[in-house]
N, C-alpha and C positions, 0 to 999 in steps of 0.2 A: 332281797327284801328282808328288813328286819322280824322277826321273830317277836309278838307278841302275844300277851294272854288272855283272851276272852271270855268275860263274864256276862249269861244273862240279864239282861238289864233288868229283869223283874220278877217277881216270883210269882208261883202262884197262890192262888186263893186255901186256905185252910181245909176246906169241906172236902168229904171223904170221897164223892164222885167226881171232882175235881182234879184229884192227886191220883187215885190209881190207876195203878200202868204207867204213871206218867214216869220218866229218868231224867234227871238234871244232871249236868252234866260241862265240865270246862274243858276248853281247847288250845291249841295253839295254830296260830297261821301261819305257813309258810309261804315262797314261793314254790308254785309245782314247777316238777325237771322232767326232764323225758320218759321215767317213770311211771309218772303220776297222768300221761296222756292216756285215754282210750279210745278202739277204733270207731270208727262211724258204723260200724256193724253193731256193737255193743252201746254206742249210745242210743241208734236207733231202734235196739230191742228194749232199752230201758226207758225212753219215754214213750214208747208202747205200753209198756206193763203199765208205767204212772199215770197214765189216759184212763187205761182201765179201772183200775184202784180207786181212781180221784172220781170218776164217773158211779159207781159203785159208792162212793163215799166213804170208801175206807183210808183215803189221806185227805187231805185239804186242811180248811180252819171254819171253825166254825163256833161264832162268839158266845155261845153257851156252852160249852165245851173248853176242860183248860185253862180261863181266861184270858179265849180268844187266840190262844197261841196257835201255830200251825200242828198237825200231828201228821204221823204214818211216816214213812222213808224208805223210799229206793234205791239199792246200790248193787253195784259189782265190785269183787273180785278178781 
């Protein structure tokens, strides 16, 4: 897979509860290799936590918030 650069399509809004905490932020896609696989132990402890979280309301999207964009984020190492 080719290797390209991805830019948020949008920005957000100016106002100061809008922006803080927020990180913007550019990436690149790859294809993932064997590497980049994790096991079904690990995915299934991390859409646990994100159940929790998201239930709790500490990730999801919510349209006054942001400008609607999603927040929070789950990952392993």
């Amino acid at each position: 897979m080719k290797e390209r650069d991805s830019t948020p399509p949008a920005t957000l809004p100016e106002a100061p509860a809008a922006t803080e905490g927020v990180i913007q932020f550019r990436y690149t896609l790859r294809a993932p290799g064997a590497a980049d696989r994790i096991g079904s132990t690990v995915l299934a402890t991390l859409e646990a936590c994100r159940a929790t979280l998201r239930n709790a309301g500490l990730i999801g999207r919510d349209a006054n918030r942001y400008g609607g964009f999603a927040f929070g984020n789950v990952s392993a190492r």
